[in-house]
Phi, psi and omega in degrees: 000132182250167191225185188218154181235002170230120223232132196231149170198141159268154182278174188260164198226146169305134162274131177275330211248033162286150144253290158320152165303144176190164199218115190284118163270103168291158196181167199227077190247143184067216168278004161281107150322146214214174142160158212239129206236113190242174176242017182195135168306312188318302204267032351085277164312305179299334168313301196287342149334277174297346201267335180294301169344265199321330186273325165303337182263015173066037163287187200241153176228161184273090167339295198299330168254350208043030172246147156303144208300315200286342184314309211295280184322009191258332216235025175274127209320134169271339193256164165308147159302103172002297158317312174299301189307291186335320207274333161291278173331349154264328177305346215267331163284306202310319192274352157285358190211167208262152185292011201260306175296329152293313189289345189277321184298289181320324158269001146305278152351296178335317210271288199321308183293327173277355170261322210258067172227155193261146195316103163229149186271169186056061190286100153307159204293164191301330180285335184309304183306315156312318227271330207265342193289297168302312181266347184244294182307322179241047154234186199270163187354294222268010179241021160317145191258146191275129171299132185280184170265325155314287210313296178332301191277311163327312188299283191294352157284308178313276243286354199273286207297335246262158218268160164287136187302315175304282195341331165313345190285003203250132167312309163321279218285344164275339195301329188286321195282318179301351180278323185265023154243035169247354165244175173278169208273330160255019156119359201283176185278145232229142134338150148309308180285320154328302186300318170290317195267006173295307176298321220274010194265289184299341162254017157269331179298330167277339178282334187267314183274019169257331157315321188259018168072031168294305178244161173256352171230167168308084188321306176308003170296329217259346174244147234240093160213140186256151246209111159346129170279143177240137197285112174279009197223159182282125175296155161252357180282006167285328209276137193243148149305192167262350164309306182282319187287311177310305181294311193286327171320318187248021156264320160304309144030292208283319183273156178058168182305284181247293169007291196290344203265319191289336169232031123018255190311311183298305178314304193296354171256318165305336163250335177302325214223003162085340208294166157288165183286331179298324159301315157314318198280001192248354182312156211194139181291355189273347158311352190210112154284130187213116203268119181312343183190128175117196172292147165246191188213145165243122184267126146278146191234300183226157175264172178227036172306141197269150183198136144353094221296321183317356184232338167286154189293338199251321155118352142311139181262023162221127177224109164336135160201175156327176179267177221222119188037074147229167173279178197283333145261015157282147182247196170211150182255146173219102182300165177213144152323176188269336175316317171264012169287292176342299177300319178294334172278349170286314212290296199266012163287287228280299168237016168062205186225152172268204214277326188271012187104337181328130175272319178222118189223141181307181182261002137266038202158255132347113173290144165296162128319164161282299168343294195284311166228065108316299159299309174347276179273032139270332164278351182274336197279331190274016194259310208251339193274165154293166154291263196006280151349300188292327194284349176275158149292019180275095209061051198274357165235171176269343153313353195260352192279319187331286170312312175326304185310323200280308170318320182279313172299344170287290171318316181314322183117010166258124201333136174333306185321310185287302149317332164282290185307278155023292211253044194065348182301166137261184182266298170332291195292331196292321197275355168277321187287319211231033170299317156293346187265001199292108177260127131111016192278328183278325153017286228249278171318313201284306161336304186293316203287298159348299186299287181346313203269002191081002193242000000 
């Protein structure tokens, strides 16, 4: 422990940036500013109060906490540690949620648990703290990764430093967490969206220690921030013709050995038939009526997202589950064109299904990577594109054939209602998501407003 005998004390002050009352007592030991967030002036005084006693008496006061020794012992937390409560909060979820929302949850954590901690010395480098924070702390009891003696000494510095979960109550101490999931792991400014979901991760959570009497409000009710806007909507320079979705369809083939002819088929049902990708990799043939001639249909069932194995239930980085916001045996029906009927019955002439029905599968097996097609469709794109083109956003993921797909059946003129439903949506998101993709609609208005004005 290290310790200070130069002790600064302030008067006390309103918190301004309170929408409730609330009274700052500020104070200094060594070269670190301190200050403790009260709900009454009275109790405020009395802090600062107790900390001039101490000081007058030539007591030691603690750098890391800035209390004074005798203080300090008085005030050792009875409740969990900031760390402690996150690592019950993931144990307390993992069986509610999908593995894509633990790893999302958890990397949330990554940022929060190494800031909210009190100055203690000989603080490890920061990856370190992730590292042991990702393989140990926050997965349950039996899938801990075993510690190297580095790791050991990273583990018992977090369990040392890491702040008592009440301290959130202080504006300081949320203002430190809302600052670091507003950045990147190397200091650059963080996405919008990265940022919304981070807060909204650090206020369920809190939201979980107002459920357990920790707190009696939210903290983050109490600070006045605003959250990055994040762009809600389909670029419309991603979305390709059909033209263009035809060339490129009949460019994947061409890459790679096996790779490109096997997932064909797969990419033509994300844009013919609108699926997510994860829907498609999980399709099975008894899911698809495929007719020798007209439409055919596809019933969804299950999804194939890829996650992390360390987060999945199965210990796999592709796992079956339900459909994304459906309950757990709903499906959705999707007619498909005779064009991706076609394709599919060659797709399945050609490499049969593997043993549980899957239709696209590695030649072991084996489900893609996001990765692998990924690499796919940048070579197909690099077949058929202009450089210009490659250098754009235009189909730059094989999600965008999704969008492409939602744009073209909008514009075609088929009701929102419908489409949505096809393509899993609500009807508020799609016309919110894909507003931009609306070919001829200001048109359309300005035509309507003209009329109205008379001219």
């Amino acid at each position: 422990m290290t310790v200070t005998y130069e002790v600064r004390i302030w008067e006390v002050r309103r918190n301004q940036s309170s929408k409730a009352p609330s009274f700052e007592a500020r104070w200094k030991a060594g070269i670190k500013s301190r200050s403790k967030t009260f709900r009454t002036k009275a109790l405020a005084e009395n802090f600062l109060s107790d900390l001039r006693q101490a000081a007058r008496k030539g007591e030691a006061f603690d750098v890391a906490t800035g209390l004074p020794l005798s203080m300090l012992a008085a005030s050792e937390p009875s409740g969990p540690t900031f760390m402690q409560f996150a690592q019950s909060y993931v144990v307390s979820r993992w069986r509610g949620t999908a593995p894509r929302t633990r790893e999302t949850e958890a990397y949330a954590l990554l940022s929060l648990i190494p800031a909210l901690v009190a100055d203690v010395p000989d603080r490890p480098e920061d990856d370190e703290l992730r590292q042991v924070l990702r393989n140990h702390v926050l997965l349950l009891e039996d899938r801990r990764e075993t510690l190297t003696r580095v790791q050991t000494v990273a583990l018992r510095w977090l369990e040392k430093a890491s702040l008592p979960l009440a301290d959130l109550q202080e504006a300081r101490v949320v203002r430190i967490a809302l600052d670091v999931i507003s950045v990147t792991f190397d200091g650059k400014e963080a996405a919008a969206n990265t940022v919304r979901r981070k807060r909204a991760i650090l206020h369920h959570l809190l939201e979980l220690a107002v459920e357990q009497k920790v707190f009696t409000i939210n903290p983050l009710h109490e600070i006045k921030w605003k959250p990055p806007k994040a762009v809600n909507v389909v670029d419309p320079r991603t979305v390709i013709n059909p033209a263009q979705a035809k060339q490129l369809l009949a460019a994947v083939p061409k890459v790679g050995r096996t790779r490109g002819v096997r997932l064909r088929a797969l990419f033509a049902c994300i844009y013919y038939a609108g699926l997510r990708p994860e829907e498609a990799a999980d399709l099975r043939l008894k899911n698809c009526t495929l007719p020798e001639t007209g439409w055919g249909q596809i019933i969804l069932e299950r999804a194939r997202p890829q996650a992390n194995k360390r987060w999945t239930n199965s210990g796999e980085t592709h796992e079956s589950r339900s459909l994304k916001h459906r309950a757990k045996k709903e499906t959705r029906e999707i007619p498909i064109p005779p064009v991706l009927v076609t394709i599919l019955r060659e797709h399945i002439d050609a490499y049969g299904t593997e043993d549980d029905g899957r239709l696209f599968r590695t030649t072991k097996g084996g489900s893609y990577s996001s990765s692998a097609c990924s690499y796919v469709w940048q070579e197909a794109r690099a077949l058929v594109f202009t450089d210009e083109q490659v250098r754009s956003p235009l189909a730059a993921r094989p999600y965008d054939l999704r969008h492409a797909a939602l744009s073209l059946w909008l514009n075609a003129g088929v009701p929102a209602t419908e489409v949505a439903k096809r393509a899993g949506h609500s009807v508020e998101v799609l016309h919110r998501v894909y507003a931009k993709c609306m070919e001829g609609q200001q048109e359309r208005m300005n035509g309507k407003i003209g009329n109205a004005l008379g001219e």
